[in-house]
C-alpha positions as CSV (number, residue, x, y, z in Angstrom):
1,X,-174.9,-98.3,139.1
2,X,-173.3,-101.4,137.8
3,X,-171.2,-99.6,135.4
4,X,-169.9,-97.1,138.1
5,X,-169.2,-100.2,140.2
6,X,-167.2,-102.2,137.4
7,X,-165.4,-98.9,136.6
8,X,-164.3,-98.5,140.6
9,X,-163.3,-101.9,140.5
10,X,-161.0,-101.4,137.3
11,X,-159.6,-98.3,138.6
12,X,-158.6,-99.7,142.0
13,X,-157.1,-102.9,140.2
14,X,-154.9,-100.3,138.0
15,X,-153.5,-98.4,141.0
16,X,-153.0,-101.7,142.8
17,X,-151.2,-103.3,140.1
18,X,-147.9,-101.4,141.0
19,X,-148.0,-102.4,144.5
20,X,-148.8,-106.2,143.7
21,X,-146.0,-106.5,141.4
22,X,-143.5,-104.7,143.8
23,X,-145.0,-107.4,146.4
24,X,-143.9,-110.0,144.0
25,X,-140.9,-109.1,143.2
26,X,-139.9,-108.6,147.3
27,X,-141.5,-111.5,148.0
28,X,-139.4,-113.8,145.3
29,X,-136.5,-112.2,146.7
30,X,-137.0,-112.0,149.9
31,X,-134.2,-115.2,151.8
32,X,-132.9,-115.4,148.1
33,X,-129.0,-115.6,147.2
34,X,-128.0,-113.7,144.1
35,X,-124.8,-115.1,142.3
36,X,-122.6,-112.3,141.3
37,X,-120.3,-114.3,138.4
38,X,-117.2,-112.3,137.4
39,X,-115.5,-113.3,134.5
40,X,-111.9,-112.6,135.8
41,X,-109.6,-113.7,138.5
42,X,-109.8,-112.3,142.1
43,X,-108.0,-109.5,143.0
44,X,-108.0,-107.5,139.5
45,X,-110.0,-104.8,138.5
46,X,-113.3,-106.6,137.4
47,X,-113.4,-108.2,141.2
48,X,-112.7,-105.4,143.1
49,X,-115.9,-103.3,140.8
50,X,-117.9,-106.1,141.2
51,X,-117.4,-106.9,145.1
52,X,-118.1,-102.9,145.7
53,X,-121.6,-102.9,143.5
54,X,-121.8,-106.5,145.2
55,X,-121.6,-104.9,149.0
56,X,-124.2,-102.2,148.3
57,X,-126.6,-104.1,145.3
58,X,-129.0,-105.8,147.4
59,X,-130.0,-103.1,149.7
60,X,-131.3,-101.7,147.1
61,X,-133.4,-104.7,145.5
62,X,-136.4,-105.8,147.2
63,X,-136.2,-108.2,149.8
64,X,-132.6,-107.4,150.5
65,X,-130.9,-110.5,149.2
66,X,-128.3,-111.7,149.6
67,X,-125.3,-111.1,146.5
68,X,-122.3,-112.9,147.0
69,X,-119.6,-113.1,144.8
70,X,-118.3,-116.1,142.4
71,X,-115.1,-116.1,139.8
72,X,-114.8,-117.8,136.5
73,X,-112.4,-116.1,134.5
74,X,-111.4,-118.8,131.9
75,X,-111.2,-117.3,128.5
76,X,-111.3,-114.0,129.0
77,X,-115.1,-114.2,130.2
78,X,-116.3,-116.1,127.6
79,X,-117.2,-119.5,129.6
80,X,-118.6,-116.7,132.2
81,X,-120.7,-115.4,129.2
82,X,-121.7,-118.8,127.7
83,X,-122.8,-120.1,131.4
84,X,-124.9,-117.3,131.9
85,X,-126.9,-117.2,128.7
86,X,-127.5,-121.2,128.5
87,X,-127.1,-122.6,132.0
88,X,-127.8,-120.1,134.8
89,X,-131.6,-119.5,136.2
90,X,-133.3,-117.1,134.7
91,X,-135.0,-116.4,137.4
92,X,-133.1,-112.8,138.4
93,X,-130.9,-114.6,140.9
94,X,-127.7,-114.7,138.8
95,X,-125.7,-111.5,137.4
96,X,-122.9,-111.5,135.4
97,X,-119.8,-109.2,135.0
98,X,-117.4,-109.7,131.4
99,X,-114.6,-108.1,130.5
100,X,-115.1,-105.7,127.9
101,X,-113.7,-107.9,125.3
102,X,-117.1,-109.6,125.2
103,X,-119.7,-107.0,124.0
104,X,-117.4,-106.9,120.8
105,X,-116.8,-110.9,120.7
106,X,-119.3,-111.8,118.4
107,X,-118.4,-109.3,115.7
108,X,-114.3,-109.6,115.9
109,X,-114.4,-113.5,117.2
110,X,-111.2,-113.2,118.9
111,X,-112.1,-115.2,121.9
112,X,-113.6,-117.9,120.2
113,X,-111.0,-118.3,117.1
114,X,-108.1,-118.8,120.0
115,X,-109.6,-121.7,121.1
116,X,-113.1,-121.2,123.0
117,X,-116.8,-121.4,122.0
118,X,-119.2,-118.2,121.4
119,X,-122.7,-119.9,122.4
120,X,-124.7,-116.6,123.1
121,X,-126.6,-113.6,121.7
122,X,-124.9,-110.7,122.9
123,X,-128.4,-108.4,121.5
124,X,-130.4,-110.8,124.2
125,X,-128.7,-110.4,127.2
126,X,-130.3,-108.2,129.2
127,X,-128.0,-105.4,130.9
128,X,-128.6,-103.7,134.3
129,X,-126.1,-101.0,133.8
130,X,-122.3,-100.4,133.7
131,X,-120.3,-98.8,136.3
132,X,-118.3,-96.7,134.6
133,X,-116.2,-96.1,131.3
134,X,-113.1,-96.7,131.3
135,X,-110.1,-95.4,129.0
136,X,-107.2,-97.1,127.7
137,X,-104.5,-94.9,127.8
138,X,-100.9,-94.9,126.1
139,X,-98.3,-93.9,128.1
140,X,-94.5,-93.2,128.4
141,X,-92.2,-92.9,131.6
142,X,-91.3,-88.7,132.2
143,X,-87.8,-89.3,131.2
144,X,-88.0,-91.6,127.8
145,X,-86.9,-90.1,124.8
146,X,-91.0,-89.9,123.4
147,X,-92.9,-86.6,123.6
148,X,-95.7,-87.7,121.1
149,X,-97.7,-89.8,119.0
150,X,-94.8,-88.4,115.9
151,X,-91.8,-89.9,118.3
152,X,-93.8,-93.2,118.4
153,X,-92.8,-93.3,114.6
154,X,-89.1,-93.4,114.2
155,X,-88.1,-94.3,117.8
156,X,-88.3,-97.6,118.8
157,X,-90.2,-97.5,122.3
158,X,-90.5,-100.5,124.7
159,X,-93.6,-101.0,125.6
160,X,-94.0,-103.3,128.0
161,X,-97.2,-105.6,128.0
162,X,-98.9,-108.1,130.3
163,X,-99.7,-111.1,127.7
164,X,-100.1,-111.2,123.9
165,X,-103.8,-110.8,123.5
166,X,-104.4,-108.5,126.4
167,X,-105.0,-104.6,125.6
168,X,-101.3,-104.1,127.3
169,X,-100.3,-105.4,123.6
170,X,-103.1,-104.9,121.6
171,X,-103.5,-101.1,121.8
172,X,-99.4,-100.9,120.8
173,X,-99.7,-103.7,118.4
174,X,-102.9,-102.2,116.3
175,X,-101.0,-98.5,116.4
176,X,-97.7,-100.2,115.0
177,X,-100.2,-101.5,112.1
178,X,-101.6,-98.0,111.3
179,X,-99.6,-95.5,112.1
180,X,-97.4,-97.1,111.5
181,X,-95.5,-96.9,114.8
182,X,-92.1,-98.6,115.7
183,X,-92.9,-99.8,119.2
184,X,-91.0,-102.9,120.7
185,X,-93.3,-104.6,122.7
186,X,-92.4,-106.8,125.6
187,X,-94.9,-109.3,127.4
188,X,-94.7,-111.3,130.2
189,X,-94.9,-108.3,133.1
190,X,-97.5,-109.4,136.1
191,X,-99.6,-106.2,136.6
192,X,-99.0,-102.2,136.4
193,X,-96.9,-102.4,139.5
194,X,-94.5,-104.8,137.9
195,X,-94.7,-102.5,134.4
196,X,-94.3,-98.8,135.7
197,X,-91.3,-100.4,138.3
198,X,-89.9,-101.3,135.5
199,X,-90.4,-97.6,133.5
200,X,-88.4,-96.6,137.3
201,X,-86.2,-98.5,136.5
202,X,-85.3,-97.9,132.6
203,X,-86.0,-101.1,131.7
204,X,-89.1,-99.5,129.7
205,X,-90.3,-96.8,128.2
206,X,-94.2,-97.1,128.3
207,X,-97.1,-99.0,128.9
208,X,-100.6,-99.1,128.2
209,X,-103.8,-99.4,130.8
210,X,-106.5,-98.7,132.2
211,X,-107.0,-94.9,133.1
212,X,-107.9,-95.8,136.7
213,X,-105.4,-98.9,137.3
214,X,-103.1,-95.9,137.0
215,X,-105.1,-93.3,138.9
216,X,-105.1,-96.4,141.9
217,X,-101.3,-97.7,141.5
218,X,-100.1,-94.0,141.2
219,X,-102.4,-91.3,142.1
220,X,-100.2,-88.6,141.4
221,X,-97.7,-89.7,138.9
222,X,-100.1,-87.9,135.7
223,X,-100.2,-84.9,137.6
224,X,-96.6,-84.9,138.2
225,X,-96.0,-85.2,134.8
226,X,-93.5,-88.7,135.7
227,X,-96.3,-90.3,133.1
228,X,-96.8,-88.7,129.7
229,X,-100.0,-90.0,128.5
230,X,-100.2,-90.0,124.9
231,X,-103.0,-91.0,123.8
232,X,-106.4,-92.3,125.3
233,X,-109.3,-95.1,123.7
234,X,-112.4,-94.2,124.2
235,X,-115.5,-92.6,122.4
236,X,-114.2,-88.6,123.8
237,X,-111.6,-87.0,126.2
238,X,-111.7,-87.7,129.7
239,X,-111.8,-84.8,132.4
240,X,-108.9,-86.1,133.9
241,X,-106.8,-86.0,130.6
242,X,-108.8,-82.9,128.2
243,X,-105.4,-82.1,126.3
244,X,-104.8,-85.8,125.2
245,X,-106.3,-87.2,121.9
246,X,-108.6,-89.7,121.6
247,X,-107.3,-92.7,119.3
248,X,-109.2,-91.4,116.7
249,X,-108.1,-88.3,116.3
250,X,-104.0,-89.3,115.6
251,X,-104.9,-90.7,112.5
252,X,-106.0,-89.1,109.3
253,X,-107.7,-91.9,107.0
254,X,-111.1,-92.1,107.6
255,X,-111.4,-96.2,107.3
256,X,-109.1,-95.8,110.5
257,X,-110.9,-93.2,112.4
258,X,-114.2,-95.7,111.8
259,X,-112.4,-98.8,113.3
260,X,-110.8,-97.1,116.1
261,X,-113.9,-95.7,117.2
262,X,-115.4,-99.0,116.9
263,X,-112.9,-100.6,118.7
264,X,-113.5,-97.7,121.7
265,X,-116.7,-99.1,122.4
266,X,-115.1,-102.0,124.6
267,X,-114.1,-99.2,126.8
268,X,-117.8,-97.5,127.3
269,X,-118.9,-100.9,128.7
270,X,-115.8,-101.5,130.8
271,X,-118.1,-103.0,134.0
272,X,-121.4,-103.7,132.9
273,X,-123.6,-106.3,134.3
274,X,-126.0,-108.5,132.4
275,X,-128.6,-111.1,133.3
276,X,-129.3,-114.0,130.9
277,X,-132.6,-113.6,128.6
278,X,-135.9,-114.8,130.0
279,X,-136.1,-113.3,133.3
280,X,-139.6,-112.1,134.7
281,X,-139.9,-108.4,133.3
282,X,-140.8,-107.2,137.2
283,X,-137.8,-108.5,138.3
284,X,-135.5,-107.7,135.3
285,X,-136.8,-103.9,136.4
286,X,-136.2,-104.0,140.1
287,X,-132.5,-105.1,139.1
288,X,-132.2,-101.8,136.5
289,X,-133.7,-99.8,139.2
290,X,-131.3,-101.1,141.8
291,X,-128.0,-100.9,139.8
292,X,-129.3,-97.0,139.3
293,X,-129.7,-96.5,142.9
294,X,-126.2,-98.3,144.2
295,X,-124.3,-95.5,141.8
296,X,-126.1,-93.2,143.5
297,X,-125.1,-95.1,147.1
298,X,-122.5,-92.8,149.5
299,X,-121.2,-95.9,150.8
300,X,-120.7,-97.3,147.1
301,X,-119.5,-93.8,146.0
302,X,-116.7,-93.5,148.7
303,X,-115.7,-97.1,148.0
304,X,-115.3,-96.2,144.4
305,X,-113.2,-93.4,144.7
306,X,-110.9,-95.2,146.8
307,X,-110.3,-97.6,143.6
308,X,-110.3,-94.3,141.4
309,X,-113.7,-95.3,139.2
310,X,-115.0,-92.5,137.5
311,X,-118.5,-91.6,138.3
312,X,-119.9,-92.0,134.6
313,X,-122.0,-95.0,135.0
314,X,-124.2,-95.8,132.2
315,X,-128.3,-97.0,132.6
316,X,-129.4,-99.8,130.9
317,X,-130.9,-97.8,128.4
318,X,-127.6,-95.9,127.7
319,X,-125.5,-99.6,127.7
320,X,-128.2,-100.9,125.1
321,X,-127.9,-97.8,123.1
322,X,-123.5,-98.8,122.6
323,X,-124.6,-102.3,122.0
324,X,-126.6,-101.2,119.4
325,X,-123.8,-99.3,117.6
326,X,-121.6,-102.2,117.7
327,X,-124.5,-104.4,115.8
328,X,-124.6,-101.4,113.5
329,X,-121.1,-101.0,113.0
330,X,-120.4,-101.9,108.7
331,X,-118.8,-105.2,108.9
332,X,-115.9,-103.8,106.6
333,X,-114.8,-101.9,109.6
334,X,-115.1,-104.9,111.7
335,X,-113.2,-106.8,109.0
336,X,-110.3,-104.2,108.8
337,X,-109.3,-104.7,112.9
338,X,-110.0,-108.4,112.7
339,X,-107.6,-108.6,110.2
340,X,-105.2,-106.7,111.9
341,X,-106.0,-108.9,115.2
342,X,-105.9,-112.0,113.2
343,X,-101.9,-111.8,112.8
344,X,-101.8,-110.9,116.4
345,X,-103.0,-114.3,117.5
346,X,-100.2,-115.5,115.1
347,X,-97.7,-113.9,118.1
């Protein structure tokens, strides 16, 4: 009789346990204020994703808090990054949102060679999700005299570029090194606006961006054919662009296939969202389970598709999975794009 009784008690204390924990968690967060940190200015394209998963986030976290949204965008993310992992709570009441340039910051070191301070593990960040992949894509104006990757070789394209350092340049800069390409590039332009005005205009001949900056500035301009995207950077082809190559794929040695496709990583994780180490594992699984749940939001879906996001947004589990190549990645194929890079900073 005692035995049956001790068993009863076990088994209701197992099927409870769910319940308690859920209490827990909705309980801590219940009145609470989550920080939403953005590493990048307001008004580009990491605010505007993270005010959208910001609007809809907590409705679906227990206890309903409250996110609201904060911006530190010095250094590319990195003092974002490096507040996160050694000053924030871990507590589950801070998120943050890098650039993509971070996940592969502690193998290349660009960030932190031009000036700034790498003080985290990128392995022990814990990330909630990403909202979408995004592609880098290469393009020129309808009416330049460049119909492919071969043109890219012997004419000497403008390509106009944002700042030395920012993919605008880099993508150009890195295909001049292998291709080896002839492109001219020209920084200094404010935004896509400024950059396809100036293709308008003749001033340039290409640019290259973000697949959805584009898809948002100019929704129709690809489908027109005024754009003629030449290539795209990321891991395979986009729906959106199925007849375009991947960077990979316009090169023939293999040691450059290897480092392009390491280098497309950046642009699986284009908006993910991390927590710093440490946090309660209850809570760190209410967070996953509510990032999941906000792609799957209407309201979230419909504000999305007014920016143009894709709806390819990675699970945690599918995030850790690309960080995990990028640890794995040979560090000779790292070596070859940092030395590349390196005389890039030298701009």
């Amino acid at each position: 009789m005692r035995t049956r009784i001790l068993w009863s008690c076990l088994a209701a204390f197992i099927v409870s346990a769910p319940a308690r924990a859920a209490d827990s968690v909705e309980a801590f967060y219940h009145g609470k204020n989550i920080r939403l940190l953005i590493g990048a200015t307001a008004g580009g394209g990491y605010d505007l994703v993270g005010r959208t998963v910001a609007e809809r986030l907590g409705a679906h976290i227990p206890g309903n808090p409250n996110v609201t949204v904060e911006n530190m965008p010095a250094a590319s993310s990195l003092v974002m990054s490096n507040y996160l992992y050694n000053s924030a709570p871990r507590d589950g009441t801070a998120i943050g949102v890098p650039s993509n340039a971070i996940p592969l910051e502690p193998r290349l070191r660009l960030l932190s060679r031009a000036g700034g301070s790498l003080n985290f593990d990128i392995s022990r960040f814990t990330w909630i999700g990403n909202a979408a992949r995004q592609p880098q894509v290469l393009f020129v104006w309808h009416q330049a005299p460049i119909s492919s990757i071969e043109d890219l070789k012997t004419i000497p394209a403008l390509m106009g570029a944002i700042s030395v350092g920012a993919d605008s340049f880099t993508i150009p800069y890195v295909l001049n090194a292998i291709l080896p390409a002839k492109m001219k590039i020209v920084p200094g332009y404010a935004g896509i606006g400024e950059t396809l005005l100036a293709m308008e205009r003749g001033e340039l001949h290409g640019h290259s961006a973000g697949l959805a900056n584009i898809l948002s500035a100019k929704p129709d301009w690809i489908k027109e054919k005024k754009l003629r995207v030449l290539v795209q950077f990321g891991l395979q082809r986009q729906p959106e662009l199925p007849d375009v190559p991947t960077g990979d794929e316009i090169v023939s040695d293999e040691r450059d296939k290897e480092m392009l496709r390491f280098f497309a990583l950046k642009y699986e994780l284009a908006y993910g969202f991390i927590i710093p180490p440490g946090v309660p594992a209850d809570r760190v699984a209410a967070l996953k389970h509510a990032f999941d749940e906000t792609m799957r939001d209407p309201v979230y879906l419909d504000a999305a598709a007014r920016l143009s996001l894709p709806r390819n947004a990675m699970t945690s589990t599918e995030v850790d999975d690309v960080i995990a190549k990028i640890n794995s990645t040979p560090e000779p194929v790292v070596a070859r794009m940092r030395a590349i890079l390196d005389t890039l900073s030298q701009k």
